[in-house]
C-alpha positions as CSV (number, residue, x, y, z in Angstrom):
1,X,148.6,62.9,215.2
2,X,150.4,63.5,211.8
3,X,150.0,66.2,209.7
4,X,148.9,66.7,206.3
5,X,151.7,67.4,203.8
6,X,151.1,70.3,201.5
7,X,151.6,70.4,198.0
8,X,155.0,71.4,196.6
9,X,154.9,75.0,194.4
10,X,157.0,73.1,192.1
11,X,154.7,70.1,191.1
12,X,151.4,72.5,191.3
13,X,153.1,74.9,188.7
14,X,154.0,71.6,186.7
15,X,150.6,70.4,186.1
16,X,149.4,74.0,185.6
17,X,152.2,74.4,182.5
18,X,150.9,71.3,181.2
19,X,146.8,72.3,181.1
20,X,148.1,75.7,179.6
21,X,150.0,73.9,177.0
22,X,146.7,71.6,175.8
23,X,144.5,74.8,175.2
24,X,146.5,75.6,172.4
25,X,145.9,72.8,170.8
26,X,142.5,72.1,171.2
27,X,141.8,75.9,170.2
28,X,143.5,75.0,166.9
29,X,141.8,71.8,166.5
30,X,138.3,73.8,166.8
31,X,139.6,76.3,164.2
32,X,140.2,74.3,161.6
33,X,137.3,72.0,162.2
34,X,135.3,75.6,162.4
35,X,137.5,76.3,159.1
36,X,136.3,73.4,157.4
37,X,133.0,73.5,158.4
38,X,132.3,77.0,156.9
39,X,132.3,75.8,153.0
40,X,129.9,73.4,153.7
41,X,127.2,75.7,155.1
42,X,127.9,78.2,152.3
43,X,127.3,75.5,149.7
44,X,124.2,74.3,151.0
45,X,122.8,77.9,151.4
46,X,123.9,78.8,148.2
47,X,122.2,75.3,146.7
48,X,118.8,76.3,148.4
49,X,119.0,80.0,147.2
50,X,119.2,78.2,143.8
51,X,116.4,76.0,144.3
52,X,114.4,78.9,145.6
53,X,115.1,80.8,142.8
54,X,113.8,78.2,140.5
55,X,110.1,77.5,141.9
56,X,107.5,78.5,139.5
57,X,104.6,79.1,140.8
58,X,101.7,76.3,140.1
59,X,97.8,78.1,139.6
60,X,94.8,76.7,140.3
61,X,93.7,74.9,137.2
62,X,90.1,73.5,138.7
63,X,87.2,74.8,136.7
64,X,88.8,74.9,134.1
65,X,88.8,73.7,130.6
66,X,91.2,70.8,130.2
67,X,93.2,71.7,126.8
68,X,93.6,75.8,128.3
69,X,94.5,74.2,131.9
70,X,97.3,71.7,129.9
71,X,98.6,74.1,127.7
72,X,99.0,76.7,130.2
73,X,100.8,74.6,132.4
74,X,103.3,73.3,129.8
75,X,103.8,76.8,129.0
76,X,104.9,77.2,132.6
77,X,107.2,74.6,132.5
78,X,105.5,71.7,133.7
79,X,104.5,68.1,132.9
80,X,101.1,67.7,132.2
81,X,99.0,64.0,132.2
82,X,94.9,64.1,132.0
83,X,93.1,61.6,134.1
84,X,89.3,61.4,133.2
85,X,87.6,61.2,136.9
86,X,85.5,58.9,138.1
87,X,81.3,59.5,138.4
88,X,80.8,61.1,141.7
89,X,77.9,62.7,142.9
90,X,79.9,66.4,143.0
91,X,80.3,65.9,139.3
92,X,76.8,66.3,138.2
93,X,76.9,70.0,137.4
94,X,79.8,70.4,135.8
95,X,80.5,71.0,131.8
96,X,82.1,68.2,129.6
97,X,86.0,69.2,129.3
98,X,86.0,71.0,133.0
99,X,88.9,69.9,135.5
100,X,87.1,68.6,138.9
101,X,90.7,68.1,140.7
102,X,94.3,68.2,140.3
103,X,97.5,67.1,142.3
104,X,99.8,68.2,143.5
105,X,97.5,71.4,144.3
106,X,98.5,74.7,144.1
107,X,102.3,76.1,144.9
108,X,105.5,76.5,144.2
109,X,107.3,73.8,142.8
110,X,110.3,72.5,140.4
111,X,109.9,73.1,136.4
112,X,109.2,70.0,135.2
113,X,107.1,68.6,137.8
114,X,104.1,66.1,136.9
115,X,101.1,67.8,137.3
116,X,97.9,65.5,137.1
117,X,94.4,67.0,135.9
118,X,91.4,65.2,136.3
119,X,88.8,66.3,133.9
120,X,84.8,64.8,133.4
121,X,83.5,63.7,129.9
122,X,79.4,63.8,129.1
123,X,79.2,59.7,130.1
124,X,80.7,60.9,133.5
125,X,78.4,63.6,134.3
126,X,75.3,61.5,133.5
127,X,76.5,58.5,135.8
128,X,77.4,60.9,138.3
129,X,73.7,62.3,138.8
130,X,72.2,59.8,141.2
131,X,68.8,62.4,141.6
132,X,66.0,61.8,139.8
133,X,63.5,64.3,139.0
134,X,60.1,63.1,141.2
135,X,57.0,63.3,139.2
136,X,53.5,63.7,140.8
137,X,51.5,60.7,140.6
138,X,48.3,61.4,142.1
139,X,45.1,60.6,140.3
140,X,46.5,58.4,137.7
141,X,45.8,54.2,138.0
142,X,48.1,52.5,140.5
143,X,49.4,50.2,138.1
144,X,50.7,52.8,135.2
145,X,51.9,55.1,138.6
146,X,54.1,52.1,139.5
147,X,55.6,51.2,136.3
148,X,56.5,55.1,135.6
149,X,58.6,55.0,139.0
150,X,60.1,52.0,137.9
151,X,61.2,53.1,134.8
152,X,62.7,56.1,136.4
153,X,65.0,53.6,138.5
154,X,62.8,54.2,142.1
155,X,61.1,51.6,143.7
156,X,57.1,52.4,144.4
157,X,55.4,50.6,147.5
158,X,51.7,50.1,147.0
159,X,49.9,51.3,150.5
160,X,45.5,50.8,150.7
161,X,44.5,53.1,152.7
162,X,41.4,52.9,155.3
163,X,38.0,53.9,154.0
164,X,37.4,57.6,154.7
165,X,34.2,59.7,153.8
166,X,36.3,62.1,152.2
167,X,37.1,59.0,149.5
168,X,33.5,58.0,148.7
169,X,33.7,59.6,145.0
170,X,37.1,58.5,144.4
171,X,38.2,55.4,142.1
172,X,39.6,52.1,143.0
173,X,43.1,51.7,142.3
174,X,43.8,55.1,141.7
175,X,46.9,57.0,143.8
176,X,45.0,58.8,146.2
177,X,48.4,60.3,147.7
178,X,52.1,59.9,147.8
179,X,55.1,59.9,149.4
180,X,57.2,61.8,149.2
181,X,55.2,64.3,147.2
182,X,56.8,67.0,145.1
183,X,56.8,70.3,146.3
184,X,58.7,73.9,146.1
185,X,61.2,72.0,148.7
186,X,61.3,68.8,147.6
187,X,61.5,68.2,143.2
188,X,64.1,65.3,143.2
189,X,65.3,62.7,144.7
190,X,68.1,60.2,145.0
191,X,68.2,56.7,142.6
192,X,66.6,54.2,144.7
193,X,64.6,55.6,146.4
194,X,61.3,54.3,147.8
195,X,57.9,56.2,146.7
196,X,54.9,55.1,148.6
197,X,51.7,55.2,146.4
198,X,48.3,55.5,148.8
199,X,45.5,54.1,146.8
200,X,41.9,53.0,147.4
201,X,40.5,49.1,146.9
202,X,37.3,48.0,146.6
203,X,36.4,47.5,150.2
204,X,37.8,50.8,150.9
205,X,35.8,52.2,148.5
206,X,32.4,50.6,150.2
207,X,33.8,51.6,153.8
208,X,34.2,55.3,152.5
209,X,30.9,55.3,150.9
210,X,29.3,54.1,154.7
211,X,31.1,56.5,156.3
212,X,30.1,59.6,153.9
213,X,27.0,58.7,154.4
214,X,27.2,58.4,158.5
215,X,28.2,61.9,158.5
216,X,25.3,62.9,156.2
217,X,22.8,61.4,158.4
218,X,25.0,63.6,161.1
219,X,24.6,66.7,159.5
220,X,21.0,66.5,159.2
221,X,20.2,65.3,162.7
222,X,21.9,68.2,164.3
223,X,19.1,71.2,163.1
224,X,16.5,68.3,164.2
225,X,17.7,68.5,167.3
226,X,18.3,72.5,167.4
227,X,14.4,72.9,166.4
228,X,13.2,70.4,169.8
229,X,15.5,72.8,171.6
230,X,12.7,75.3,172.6
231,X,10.4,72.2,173.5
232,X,12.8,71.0,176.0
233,X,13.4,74.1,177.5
234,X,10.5,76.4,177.1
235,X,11.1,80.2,178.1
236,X,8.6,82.2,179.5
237,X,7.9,85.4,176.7
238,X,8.4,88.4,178.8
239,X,5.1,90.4,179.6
């Protein structure tokens, strides 16, 4: 069987001379790289320090009154442009002049940046109130009742009730009762909206009338019965 040869100390020493003679220059090559790498970083830290340094800080300008909220800002350094807003239903309480939104929102940002306010006039605040405020309707004719919701921009559905006792004395075509009905809770509602107006005709007026009198004739039959009570079931009188 043959033997492995070992490795001459000569050639191992060789190749050992030659991987310490590359570390050198690689450690060099990472220097300077390192060397030329350094400005860089300072200059961009140094350019963001800068930049840091000139931020101004951009208030809140909502709420507030357009020409103050411009000229404030310009005095701050920034470009101001006023947008008038669109009607929207969040508008509807606000005062003529007021800024309702702005962009970019508030931070810290470049001198000279463009700063857009939006602002409502007295045309947007009325479009942007869709509530209307709900009058009560009962007891006047049908027909004026519908043409006052009308007029008010809600839509009134004409509903004739069933003949009820409790309706014997009222009027035909007259709103008996609505819906909805203004109350403590309820005193406006949206544009629109549908208002159902109860009202009595003529043949609920005659079934009413029949009915009231049903519950007369009730009434007085009961105490005609009460007095045939004792006849029907006589008690002995105690001695």
């Amino acid at each position: 069987m043959a033997k492995k040869k070992l490795p001459v100390k000569g050639k191992m020493i060789g190749e050992v001379a030659k991987i310490f003679d590359v570390i050198p220059d690689t450690t060099r090559v990472i220097g300077e790289a390192v060397h030329a790498v350094v400005p860089l970083v300072d200059k961009v830290l140094e350019q963001n320090y800068q930049k840091k340094n000139r931020l101004v800080r951009l208030p809140n300008m909502v709420d507030m009154d357009i020409a103050e909220a411009q000229n404030h800002l310009e005095e701050l350094g920034f470009v101001v442009t006023r947008i008038l807003a669109k009607p929207h239903q969040r508008y509807a309480n606000k005062q003529a002049g007021e800024v309702v939104a702005m962009v970019p929102k508030s931070g810290n940002l470049e001198p000279g940046t463009l700063v857009k306010l939006y602002y409502v006039t007295p045309e947007v605040i009325v479009a942007s109130d869709v509530t209307i405020s709900l009058p009560n309707l009962v007891g006047l004719p049908l027909e004026e009742a519908q043409e006052h919701l009308k007029a008010l921009g809600l839509k009134p559905v004409a509903l004739a009730v069933q003949g009820k006792a409790r309706y014997a004395h009222q009027q035909v075509n007259t709103v008996l009762d609505m819906y909805p009905k203004p109350n403590v809770l309820l005193s406006a509602v949206p544009k629109g909206s549908f208002v159902k107006l109860h009202y009595l005709t003529g043949s609920g007026l005659a079934d009413s009338r029949i009915k009231a009198q049903q519950a007369r004739a009730k009434k007085l039959e009961v105490p005609a019965f009460v007095q045939q009570v004792p006849k029907l079931f006589p008690f002995k009188k105690r001695k």
